[in-house]
TIGU-601206 format. One record per atom (N, C-alpha, C): residue number from 1; residue in one letter; chain; atom name; y, x negated, z. Coordinates in steps of 0.05 Angstrom, whole numbers. Each point is the difference from the previous one (the first is absolute). Layout:
<rs>
+-----+------+------+------+--------+--------+--------+
| pos | code | unit | site |  north |   east |     up |
+-----+------+------+------+--------+--------+--------+
| NUM |    a |    A |   CA |      Y |      X |      Z |
...
+-----+------+------+------+--------+--------+--------+
</rs>
This chain:
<rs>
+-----+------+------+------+--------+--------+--------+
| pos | code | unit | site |  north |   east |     up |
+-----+------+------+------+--------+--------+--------+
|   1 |    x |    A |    N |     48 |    147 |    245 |
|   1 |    x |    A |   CA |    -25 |     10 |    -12 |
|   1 |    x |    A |    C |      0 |     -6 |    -30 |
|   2 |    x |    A |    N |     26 |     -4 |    -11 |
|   2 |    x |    A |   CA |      0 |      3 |    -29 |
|   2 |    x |    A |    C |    -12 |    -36 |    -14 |
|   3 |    x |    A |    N |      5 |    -18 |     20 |
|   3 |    x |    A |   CA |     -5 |    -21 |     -6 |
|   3 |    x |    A |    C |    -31 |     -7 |      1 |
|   4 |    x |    A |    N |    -15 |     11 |     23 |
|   4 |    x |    A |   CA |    -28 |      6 |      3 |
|   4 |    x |    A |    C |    -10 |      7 |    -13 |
|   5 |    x |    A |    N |     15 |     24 |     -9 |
|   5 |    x |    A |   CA |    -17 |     18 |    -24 |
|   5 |    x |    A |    C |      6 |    -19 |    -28 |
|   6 |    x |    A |    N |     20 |    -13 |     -4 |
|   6 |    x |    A |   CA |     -2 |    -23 |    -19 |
|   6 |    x |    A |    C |    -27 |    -23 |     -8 |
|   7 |    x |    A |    N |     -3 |    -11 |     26 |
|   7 |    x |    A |   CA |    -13 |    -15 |      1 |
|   7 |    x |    A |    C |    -27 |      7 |     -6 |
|   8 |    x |    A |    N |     -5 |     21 |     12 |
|   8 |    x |    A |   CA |    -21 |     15 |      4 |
|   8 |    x |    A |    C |    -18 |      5 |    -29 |
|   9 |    x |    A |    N |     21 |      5 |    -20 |
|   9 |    x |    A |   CA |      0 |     -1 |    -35 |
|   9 |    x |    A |    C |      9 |     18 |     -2 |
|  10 |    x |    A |    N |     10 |     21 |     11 |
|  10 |    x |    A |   CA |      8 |     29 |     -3 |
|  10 |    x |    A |    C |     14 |      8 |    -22 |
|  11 |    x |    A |    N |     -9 |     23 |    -12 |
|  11 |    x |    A |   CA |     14 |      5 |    -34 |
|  11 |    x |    A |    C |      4 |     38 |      8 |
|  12 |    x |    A |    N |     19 |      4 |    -18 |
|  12 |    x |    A |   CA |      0 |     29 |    -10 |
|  12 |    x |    A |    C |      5 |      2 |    -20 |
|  13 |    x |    A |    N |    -10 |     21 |    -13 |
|  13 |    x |    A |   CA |     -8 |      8 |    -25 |
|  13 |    x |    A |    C |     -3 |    -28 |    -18 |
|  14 |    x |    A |    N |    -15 |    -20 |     10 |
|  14 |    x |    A |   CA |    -10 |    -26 |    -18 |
|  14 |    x |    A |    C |     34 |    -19 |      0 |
|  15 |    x |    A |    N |     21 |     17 |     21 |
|  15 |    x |    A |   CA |     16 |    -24 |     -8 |
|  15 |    x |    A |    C |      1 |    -18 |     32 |
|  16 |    x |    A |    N |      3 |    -26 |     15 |
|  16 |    x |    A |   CA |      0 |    -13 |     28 |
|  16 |    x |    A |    C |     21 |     24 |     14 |
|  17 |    x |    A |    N |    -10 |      1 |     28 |
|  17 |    x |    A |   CA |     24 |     22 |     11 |
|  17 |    x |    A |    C |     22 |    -20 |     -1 |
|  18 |    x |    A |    N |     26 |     21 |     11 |
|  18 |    x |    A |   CA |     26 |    -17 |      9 |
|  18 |    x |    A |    C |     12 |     28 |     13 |
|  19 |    x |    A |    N |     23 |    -10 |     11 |
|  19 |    x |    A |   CA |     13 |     23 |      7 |
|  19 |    x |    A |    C |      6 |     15 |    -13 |
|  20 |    x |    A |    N |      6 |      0 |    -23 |
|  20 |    x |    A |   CA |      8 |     21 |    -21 |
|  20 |    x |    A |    C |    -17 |     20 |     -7 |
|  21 |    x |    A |    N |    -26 |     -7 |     -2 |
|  21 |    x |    A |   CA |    -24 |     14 |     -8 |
|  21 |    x |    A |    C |     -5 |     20 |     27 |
|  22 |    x |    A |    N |     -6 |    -14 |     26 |
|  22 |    x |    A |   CA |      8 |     20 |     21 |
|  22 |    x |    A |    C |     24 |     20 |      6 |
|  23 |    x |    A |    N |     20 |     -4 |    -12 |
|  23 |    x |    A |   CA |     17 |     24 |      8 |
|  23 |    x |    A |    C |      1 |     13 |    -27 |
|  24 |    x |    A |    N |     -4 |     -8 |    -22 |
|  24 |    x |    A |   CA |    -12 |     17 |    -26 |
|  24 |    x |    A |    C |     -8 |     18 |     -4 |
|  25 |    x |    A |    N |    -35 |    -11 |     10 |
|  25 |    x |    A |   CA |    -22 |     12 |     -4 |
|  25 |    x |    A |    C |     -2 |     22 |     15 |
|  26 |    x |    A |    N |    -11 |     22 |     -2 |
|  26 |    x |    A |   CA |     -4 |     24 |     25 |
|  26 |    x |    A |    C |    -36 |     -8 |      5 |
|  27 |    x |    A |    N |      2 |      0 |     30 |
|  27 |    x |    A |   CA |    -26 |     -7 |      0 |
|  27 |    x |    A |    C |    -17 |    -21 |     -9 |
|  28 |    x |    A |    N |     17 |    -18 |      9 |
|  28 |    x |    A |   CA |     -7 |    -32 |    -12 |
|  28 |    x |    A |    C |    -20 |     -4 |     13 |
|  29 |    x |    A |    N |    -14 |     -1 |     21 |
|  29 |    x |    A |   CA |    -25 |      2 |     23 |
|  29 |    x |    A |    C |    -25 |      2 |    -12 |
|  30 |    x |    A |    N |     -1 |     31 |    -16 |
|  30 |    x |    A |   CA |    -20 |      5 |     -9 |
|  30 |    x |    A |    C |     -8 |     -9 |    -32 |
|  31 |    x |    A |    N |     25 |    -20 |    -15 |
|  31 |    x |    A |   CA |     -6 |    -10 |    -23 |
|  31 |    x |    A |    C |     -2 |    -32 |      0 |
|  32 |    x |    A |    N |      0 |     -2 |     22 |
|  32 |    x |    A |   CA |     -4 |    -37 |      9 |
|  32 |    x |    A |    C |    -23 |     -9 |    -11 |
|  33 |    x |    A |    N |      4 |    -20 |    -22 |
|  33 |    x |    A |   CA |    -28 |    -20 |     -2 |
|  33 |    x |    A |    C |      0 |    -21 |     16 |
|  34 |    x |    A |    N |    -19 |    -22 |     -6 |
|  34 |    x |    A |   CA |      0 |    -32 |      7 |
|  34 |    x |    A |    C |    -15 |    -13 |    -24 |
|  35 |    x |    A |    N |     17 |    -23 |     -3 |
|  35 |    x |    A |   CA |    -17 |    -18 |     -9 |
|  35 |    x |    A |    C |    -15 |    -11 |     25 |
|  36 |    x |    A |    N |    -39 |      2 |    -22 |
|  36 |    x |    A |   CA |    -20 |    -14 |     20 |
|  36 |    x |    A |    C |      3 |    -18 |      3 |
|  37 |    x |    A |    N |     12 |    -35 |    -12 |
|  37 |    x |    A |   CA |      3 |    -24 |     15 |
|  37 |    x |    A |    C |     20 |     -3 |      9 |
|  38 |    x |    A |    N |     16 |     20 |      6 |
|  38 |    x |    A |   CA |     29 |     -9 |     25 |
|  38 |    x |    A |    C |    -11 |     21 |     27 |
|  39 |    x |    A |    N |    -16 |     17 |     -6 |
|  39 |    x |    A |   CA |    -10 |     13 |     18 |
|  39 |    x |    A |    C |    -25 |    -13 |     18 |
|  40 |    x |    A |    N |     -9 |    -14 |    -22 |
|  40 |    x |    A |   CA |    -18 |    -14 |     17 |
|  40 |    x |    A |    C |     12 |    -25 |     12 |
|  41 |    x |    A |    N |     17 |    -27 |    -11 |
|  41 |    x |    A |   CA |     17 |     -3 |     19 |
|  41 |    x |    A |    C |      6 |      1 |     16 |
|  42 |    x |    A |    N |     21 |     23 |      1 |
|  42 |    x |    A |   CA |     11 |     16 |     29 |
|  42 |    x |    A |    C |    -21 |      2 |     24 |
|  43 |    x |    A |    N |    -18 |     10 |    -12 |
|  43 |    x |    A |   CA |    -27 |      3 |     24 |
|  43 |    x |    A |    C |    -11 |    -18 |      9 |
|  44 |    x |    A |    N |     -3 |    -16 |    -16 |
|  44 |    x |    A |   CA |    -15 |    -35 |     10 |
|  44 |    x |    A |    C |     21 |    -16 |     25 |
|  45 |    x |    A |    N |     26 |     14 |    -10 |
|  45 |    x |    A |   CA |     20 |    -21 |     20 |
|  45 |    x |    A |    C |      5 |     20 |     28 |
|  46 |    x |    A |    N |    -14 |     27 |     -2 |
|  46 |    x |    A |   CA |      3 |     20 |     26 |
|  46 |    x |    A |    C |      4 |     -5 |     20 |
|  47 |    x |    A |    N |     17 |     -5 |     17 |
|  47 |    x |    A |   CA |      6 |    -11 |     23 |
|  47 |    x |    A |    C |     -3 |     29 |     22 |
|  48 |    x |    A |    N |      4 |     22 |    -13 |
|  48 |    x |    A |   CA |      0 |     26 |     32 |
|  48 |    x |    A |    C |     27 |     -1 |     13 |
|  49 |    x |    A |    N |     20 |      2 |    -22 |
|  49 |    x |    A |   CA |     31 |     -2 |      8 |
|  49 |    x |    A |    C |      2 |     28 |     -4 |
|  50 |    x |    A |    N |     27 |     15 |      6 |
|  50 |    x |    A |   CA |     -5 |     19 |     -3 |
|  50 |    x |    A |    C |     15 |      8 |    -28 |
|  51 |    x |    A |    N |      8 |    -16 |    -15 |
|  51 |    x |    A |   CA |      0 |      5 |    -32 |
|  51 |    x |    A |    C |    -30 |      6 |     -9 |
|  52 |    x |    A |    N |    -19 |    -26 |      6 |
|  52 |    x |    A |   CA |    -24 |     11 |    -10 |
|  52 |    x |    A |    C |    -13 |     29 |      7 |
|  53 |    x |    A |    N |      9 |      0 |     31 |
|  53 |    x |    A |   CA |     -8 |     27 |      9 |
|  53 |    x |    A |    C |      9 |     27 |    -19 |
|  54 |    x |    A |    N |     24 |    -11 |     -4 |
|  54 |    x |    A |   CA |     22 |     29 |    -17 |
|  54 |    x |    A |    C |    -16 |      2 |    -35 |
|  55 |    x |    A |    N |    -18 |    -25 |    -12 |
|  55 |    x |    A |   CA |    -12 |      7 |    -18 |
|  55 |    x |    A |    C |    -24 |     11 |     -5 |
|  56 |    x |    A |    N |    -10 |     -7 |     26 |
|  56 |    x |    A |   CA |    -25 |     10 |      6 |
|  56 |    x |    A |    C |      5 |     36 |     -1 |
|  57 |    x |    A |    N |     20 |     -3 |     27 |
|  57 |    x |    A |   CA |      8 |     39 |     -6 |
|  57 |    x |    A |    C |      5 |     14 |    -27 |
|  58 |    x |    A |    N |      8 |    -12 |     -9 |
|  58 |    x |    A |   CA |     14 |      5 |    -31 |
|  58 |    x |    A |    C |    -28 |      6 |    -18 |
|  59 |    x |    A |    N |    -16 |    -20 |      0 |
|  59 |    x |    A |   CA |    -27 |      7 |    -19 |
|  59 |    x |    A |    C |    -10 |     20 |     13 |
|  60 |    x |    A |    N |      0 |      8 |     27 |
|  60 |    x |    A |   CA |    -27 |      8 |     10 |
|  60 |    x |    A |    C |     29 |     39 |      5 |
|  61 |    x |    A |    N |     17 |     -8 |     -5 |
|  61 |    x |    A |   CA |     21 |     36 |     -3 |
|  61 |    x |    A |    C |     -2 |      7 |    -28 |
|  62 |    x |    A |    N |    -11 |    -22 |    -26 |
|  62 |    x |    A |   CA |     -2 |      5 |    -24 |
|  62 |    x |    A |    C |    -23 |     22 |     -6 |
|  63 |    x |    A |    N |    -27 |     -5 |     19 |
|  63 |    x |    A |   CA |    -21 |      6 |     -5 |
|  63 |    x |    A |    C |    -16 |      3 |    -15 |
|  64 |    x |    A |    N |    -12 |    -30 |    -20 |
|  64 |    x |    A |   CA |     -3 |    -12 |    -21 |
|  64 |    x |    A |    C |    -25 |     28 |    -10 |
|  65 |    x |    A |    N |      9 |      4 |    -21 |
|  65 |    x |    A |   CA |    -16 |     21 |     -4 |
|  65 |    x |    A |    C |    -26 |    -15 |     -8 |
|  66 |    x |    A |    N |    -19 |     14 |    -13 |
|  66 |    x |    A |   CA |    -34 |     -7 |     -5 |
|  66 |    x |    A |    C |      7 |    -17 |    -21 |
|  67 |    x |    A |    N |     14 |      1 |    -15 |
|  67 |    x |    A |   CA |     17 |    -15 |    -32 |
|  67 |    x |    A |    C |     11 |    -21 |     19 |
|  68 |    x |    A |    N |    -15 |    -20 |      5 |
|  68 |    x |    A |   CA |     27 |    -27 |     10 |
|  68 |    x |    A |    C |     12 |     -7 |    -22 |
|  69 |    x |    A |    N |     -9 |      1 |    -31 |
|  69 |    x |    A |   CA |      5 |    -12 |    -16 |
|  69 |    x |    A |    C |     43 |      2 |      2 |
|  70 |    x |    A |    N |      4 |     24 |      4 |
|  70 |    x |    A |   CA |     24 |     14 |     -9 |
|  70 |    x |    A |    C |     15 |    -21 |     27 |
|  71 |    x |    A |    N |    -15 |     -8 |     13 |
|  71 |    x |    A |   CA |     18 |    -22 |     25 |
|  71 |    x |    A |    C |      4 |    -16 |     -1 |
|  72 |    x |    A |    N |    -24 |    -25 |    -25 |
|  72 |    x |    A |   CA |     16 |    -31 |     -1 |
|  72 |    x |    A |    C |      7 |      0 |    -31 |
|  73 |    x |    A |    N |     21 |    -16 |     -7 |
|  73 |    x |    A |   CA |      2 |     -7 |    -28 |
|  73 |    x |    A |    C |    -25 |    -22 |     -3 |
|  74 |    x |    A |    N |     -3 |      4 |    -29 |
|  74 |    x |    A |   CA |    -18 |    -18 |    -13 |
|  74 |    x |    A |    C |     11 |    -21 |    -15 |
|  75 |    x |    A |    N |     -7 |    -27 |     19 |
|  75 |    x |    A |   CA |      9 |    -25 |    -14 |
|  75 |    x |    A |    C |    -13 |    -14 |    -19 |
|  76 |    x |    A |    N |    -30 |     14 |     -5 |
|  76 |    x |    A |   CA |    -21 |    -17 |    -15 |
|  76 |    x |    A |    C |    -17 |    -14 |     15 |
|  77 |    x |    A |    N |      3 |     -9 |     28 |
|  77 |    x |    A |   CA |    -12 |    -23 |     17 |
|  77 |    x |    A |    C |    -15 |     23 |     15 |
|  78 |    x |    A |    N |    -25 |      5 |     -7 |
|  78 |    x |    A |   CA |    -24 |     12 |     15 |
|  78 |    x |    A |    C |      0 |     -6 |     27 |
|  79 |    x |    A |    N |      1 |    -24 |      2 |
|  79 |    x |    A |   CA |    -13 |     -8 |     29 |
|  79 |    x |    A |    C |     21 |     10 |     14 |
|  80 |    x |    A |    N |     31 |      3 |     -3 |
|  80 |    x |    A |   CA |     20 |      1 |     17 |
|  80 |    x |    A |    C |     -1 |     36 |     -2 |
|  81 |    x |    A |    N |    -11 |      9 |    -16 |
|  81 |    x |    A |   CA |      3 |     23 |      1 |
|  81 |    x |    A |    C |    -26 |     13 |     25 |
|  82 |    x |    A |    N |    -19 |     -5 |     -8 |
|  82 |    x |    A |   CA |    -21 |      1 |     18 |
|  82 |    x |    A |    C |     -1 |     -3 |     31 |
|  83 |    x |    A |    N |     12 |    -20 |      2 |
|  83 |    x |    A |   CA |     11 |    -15 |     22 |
|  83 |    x |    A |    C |     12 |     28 |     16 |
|  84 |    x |    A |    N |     27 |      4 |    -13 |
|  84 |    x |    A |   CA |     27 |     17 |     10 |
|  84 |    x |    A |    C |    -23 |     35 |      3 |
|  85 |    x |    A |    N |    -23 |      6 |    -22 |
|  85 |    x |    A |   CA |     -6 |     22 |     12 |
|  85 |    x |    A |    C |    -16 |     -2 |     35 |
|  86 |    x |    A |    N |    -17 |    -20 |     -2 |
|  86 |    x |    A |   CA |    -13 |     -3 |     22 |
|  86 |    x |    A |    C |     14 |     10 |     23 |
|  87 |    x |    A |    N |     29 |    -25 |     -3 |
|  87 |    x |    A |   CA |     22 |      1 |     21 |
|  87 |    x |    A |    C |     14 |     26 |      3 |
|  88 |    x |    A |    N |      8 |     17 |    -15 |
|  88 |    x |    A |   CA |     11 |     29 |     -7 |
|  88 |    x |    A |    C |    -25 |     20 |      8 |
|  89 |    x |    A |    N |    -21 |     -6 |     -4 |
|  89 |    x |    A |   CA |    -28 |      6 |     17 |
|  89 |    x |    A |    C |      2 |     17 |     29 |
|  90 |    x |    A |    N |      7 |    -35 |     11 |
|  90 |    x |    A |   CA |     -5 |    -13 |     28 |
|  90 |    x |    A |    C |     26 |     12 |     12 |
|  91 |    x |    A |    N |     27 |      1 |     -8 |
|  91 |    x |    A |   CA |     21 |     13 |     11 |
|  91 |    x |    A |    C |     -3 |     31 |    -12 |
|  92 |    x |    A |    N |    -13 |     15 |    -13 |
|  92 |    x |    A |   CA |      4 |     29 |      4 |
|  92 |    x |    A |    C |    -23 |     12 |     20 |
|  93 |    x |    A |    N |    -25 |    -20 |      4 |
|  93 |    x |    A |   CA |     -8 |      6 |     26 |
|  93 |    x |    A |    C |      0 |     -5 |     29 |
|  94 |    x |    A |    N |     29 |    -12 |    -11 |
|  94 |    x |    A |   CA |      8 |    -15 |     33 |
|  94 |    x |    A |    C |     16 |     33 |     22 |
|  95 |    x |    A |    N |    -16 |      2 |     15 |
|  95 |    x |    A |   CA |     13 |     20 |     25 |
|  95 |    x |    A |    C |     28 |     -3 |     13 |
|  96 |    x |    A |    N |      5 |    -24 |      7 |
|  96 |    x |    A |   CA |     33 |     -3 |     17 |
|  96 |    x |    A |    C |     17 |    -14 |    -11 |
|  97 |    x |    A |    N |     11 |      3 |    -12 |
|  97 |    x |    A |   CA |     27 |    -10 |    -18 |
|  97 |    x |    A |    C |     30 |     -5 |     18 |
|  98 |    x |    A |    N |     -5 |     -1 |     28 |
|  98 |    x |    A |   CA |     17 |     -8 |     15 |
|  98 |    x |    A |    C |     -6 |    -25 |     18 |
|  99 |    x |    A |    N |    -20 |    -11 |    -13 |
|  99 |    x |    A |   CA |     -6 |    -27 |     18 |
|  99 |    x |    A |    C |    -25 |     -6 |    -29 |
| 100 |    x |    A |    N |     -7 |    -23 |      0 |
| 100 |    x |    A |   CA |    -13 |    -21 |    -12 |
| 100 |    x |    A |    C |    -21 |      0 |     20 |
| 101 |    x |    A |    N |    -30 |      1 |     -8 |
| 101 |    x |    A |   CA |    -21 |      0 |     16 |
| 101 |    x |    A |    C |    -16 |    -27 |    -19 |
| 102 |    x |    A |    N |    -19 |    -16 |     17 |
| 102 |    x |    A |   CA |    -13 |    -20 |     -6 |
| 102 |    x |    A |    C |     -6 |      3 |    -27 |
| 103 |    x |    A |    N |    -24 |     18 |     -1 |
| 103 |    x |    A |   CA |    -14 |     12 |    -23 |
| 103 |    x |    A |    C |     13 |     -7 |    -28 |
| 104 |    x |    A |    N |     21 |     15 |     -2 |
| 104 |    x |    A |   CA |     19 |      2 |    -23 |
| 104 |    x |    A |    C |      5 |    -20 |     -8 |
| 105 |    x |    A |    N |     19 |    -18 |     20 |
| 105 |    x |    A |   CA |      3 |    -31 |      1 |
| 105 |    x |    A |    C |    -13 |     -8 |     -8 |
| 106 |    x |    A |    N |    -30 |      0 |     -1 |
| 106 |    x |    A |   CA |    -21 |    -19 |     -9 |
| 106 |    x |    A |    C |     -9 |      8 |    -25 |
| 107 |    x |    A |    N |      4 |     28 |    -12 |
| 107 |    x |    A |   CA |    -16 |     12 |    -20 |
| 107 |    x |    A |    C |     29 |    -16 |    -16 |
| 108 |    x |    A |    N |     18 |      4 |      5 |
| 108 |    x |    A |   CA |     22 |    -13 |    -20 |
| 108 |    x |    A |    C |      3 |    -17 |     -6 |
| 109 |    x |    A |    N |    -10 |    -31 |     23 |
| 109 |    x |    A |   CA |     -2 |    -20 |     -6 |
| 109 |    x |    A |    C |    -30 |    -12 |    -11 |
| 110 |    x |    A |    N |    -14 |     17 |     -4 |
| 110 |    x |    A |   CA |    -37 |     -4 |     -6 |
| 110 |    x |    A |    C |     11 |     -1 |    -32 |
| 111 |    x |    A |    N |      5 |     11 |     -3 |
| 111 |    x |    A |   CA |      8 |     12 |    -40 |
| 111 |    x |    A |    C |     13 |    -25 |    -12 |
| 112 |    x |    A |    N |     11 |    -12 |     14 |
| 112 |    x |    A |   CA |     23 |    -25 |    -11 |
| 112 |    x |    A |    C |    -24 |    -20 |    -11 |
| 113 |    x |    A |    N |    -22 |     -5 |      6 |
| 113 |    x |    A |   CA |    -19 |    -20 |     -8 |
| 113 |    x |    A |    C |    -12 |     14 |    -22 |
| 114 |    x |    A |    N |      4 |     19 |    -12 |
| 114 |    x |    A |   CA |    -16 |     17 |    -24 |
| 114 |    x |    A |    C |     26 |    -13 |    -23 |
| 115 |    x |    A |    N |     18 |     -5 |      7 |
| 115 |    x |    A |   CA |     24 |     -9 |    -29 |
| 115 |    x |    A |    C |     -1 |    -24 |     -3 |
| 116 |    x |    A |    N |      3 |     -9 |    -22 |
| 116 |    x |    A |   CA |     -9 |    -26 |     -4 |
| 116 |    x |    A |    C |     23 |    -24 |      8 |
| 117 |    x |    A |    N |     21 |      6 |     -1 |
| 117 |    x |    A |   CA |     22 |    -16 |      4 |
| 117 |    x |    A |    C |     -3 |     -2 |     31 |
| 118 |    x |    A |    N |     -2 |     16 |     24 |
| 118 |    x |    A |   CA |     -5 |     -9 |     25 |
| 118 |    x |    A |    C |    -30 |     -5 |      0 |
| 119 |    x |    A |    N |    -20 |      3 |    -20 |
| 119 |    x |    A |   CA |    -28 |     -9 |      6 |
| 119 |    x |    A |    C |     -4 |    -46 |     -2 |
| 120 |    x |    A |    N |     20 |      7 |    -15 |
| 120 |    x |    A |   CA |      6 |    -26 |    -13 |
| 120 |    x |    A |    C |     15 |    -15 |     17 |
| 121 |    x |    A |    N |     21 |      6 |     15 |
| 121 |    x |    A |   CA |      7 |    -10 |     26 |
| 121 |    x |    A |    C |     -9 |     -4 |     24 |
| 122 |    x |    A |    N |    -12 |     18 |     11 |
| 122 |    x |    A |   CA |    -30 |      0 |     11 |
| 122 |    x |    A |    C |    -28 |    -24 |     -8 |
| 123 |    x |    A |    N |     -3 |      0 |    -25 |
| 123 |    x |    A |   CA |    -24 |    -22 |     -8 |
| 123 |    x |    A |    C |     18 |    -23 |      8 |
| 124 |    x |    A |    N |     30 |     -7 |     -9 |
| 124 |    x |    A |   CA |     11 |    -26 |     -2 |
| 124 |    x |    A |    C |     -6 |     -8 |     36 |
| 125 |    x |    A |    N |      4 |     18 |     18 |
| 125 |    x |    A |   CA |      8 |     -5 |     28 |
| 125 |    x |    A |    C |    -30 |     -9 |     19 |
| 126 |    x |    A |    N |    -31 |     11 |    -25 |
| 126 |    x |    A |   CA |    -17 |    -10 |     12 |
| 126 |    x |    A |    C |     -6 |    -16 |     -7 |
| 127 |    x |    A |    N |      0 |     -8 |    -23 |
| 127 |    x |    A |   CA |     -1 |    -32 |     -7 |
| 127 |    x |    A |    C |     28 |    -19 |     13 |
| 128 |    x |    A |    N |     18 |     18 |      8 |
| 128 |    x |    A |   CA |     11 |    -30 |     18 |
| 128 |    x |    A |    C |    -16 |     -7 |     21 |
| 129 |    x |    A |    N |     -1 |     23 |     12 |
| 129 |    x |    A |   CA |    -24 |    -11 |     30 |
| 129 |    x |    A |    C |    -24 |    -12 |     -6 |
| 130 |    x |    A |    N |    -12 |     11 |    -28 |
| 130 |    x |    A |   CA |    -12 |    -23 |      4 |
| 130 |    x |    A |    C |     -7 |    -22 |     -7 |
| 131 |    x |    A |    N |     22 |    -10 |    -10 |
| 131 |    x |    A |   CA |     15 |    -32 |    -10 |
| 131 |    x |    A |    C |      4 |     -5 |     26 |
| 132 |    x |    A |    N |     20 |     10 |      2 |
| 132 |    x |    A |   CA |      5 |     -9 |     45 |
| 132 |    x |    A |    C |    -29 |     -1 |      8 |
| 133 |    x |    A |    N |     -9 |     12 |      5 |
| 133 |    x |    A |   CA |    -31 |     -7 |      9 |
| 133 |    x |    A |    C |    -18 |    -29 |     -8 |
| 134 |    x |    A |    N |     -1 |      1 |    -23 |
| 134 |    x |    A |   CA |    -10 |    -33 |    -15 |
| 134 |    x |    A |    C |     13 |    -22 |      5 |
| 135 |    x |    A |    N |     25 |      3 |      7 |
| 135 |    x |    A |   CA |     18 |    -18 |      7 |
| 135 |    x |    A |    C |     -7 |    -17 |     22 |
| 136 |    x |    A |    N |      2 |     26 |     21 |
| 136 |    x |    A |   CA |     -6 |     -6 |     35 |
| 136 |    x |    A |    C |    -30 |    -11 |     -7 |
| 137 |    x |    A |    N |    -16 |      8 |    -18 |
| 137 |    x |    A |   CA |    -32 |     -9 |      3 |
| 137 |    x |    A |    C |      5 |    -32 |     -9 |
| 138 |    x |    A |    N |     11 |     -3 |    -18 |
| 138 |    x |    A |   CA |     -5 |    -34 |    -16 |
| 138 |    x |    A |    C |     12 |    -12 |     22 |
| 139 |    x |    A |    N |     25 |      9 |     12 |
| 139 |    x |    A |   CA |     15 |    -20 |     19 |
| 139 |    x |    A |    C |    -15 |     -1 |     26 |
| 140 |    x |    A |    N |    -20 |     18 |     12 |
| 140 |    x |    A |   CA |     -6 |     -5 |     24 |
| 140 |    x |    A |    C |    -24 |    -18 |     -4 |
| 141 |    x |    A |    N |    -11 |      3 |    -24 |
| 141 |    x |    A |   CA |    -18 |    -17 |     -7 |
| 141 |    x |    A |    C |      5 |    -27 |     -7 |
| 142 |    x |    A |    N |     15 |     -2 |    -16 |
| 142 |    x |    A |   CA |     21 |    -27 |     -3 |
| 142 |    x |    A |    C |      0 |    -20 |     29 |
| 143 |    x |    A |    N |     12 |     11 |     15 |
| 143 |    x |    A |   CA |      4 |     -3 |     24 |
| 143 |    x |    A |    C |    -28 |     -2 |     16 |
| 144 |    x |    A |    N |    -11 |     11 |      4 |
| 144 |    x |    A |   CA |    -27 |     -6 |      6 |
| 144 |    x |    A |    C |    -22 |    -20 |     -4 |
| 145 |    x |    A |    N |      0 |     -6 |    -24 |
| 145 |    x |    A |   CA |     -1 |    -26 |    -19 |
| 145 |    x |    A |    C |     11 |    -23 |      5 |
| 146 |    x |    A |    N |     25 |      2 |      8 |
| 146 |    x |    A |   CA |     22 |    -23 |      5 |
| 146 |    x |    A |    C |     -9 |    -12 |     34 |
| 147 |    x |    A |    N |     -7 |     21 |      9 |
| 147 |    x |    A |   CA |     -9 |     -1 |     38 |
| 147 |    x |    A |    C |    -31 |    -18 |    -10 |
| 148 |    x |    A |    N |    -12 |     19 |     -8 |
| 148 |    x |    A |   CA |    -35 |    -20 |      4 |
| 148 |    x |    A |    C |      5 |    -23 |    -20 |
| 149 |    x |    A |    N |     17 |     -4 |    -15 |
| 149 |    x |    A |   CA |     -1 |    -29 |    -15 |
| 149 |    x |    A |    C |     20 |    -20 |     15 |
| 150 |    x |    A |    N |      9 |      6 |     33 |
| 150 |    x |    A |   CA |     21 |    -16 |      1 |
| 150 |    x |    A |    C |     -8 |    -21 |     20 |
| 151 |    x |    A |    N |     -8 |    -21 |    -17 |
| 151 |    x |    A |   CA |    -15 |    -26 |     22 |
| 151 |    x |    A |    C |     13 |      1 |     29 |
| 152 |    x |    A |    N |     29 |      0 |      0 |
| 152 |    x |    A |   CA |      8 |     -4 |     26 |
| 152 |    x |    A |    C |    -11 |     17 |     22 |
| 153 |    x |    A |    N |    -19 |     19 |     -9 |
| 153 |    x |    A |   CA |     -7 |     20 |     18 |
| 153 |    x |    A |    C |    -30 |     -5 |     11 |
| 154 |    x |    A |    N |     -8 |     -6 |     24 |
| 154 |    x |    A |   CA |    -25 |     -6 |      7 |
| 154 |    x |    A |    C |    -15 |     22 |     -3 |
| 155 |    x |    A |    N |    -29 |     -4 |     -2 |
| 155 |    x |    A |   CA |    -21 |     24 |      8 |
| 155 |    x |    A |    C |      4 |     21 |     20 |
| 156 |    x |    A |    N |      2 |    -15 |     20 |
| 156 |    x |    A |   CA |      8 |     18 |     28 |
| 156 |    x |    A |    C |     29 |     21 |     -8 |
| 157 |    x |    A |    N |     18 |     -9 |    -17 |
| 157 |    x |    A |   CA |     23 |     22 |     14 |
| 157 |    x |    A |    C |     -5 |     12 |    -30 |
| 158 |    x |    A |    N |    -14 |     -2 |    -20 |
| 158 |    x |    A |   CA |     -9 |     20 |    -23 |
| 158 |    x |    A |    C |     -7 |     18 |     12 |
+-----+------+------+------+--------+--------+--------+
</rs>
């Protein structure tokens, strides 16, 4: 869990957890931050393992009070912050924290296109298709061109 909660961006009292800080701290649980772009991260790559599951429990046994503020650190990057409340949102109104339901899955992966660094990977992947697309168009045309200009071919089998 401690590596999850690493990844995850997990901090206490503003310093990254580690084991030390957990057997330290009394009540390390209820003084957990996150950084919002390792948090958002984490969520974008959600697979419904049951690490993710065990974070999901973790936010939603915190019971993010009305102040989310006091739940993510502030990196300066709005959008990642924004982002992480939506998502911190969407998991304190999630009902079953012992299984991953569609919904959630989707509200977690909907958010990833609001940050600009996966918005931007996203634009690159539709402009590949549709370069691939122009491609297949000039060449079938190419080719098509090459068929009705090719003397050896009579009227009849055009």
């Amino acid at each position: 869990m401690l590596l999850v909660l690493q990844q995850a961006g997990a901090h206490i009292e503003d310093i990254p957890i580690s084991s030390f800080a957990i057997i330290s701290i009394a009540n390390w649980q209820t003084k957990i931050t996150f950084d919002a772009e390792k948090l958002n991260n984490y969520l974008t790559l959600f697979s419904g393992t049951r690490e993710n599951i065990n974070i999901i429990k973790l936010i939603k046994k915190i019971k993010l009070l009305p102040d989310h503020k006091i739940f993510l650190l502030g990196n300066g990057n709005l959008n990642d912050y924004s982002v992480a409340m939506e998502r911190l949102i969407d998991i304190n109104n999630y009902v079953e924290p012992h299984l991953i339901t569609r919904k959630l899955w989707k509200n977690l992966q909907l958010n990833m296109a609001q940050l600009p660094r996966y918005a931007h990977i996203l634009n690159k992947i539709s402009n590949i298709t549709q370069l691939t697309s122009l491609i297949q168009l000039v060449s079938s045309t190419q080719l098509s061109l090459n068929y009705l200009n090719n003397s050896d071919i009579s009227v009849s089998e055009g």
